[in-house]
Phi, psi and omega in degrees: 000107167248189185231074191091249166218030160232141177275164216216123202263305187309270173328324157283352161272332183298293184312339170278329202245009205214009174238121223270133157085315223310177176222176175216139168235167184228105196261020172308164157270207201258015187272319168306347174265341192273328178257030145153127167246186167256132153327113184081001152289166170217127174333146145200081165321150157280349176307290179245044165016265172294319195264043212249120165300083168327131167293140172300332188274090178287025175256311230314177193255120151268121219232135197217136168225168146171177258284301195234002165096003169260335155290313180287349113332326157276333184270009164299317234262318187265335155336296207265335174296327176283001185076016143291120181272000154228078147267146176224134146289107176251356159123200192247144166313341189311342207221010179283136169258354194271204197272128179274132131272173164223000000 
């Protein structure tokens, strides 16, 4: 999602928690998701994608983050190669301002 020509994280979560089914992934690996996430993400590395259980429904809203917005870039990239069709790149946790869990 961008916003001017900056991507904007805060805003892709509102738009995300405000979206019915959406999923939210965080393609961080996985020592970088234990020490801190957004509430409602689920791991999905970029490391390991390609073998990754994918939702079926390639409409689903796919809302993709990790640190600084360039993994989450590349796994937009392989999303939509895979045939899902509403992926967003909302940016890096570096710049979440809300609640971490761990």
């Amino acid at each position: 999602m961008l916003f001017g020509n900056k991507t904007d994280i805060n805003a892709g979560i509102k738009e995300f928690e405000s979206t019915p089914n959406a999923l939210l992934y965080d393609v961080r690996e996985t020592d970088e998701y234990a020490a801190g996430h957004i509430p409602g993400s689920v791991n999905m590395p970029l490391s390991t994608l390609a073998e990754a259980k994918l939702p079926e429904d390639k409409n689903v809203p796919l809302y993709v983050h990790c640190l600084s917005g360039a993994r989450s870039s590349k796994a937009v990239k392989y999303l939509q190669m895979q045939g899902y069709t509403n992926v967003k790149n909302i940016g890096g946790i570096n710049a979440y301002k809300g609640k971490i869990e761990k």
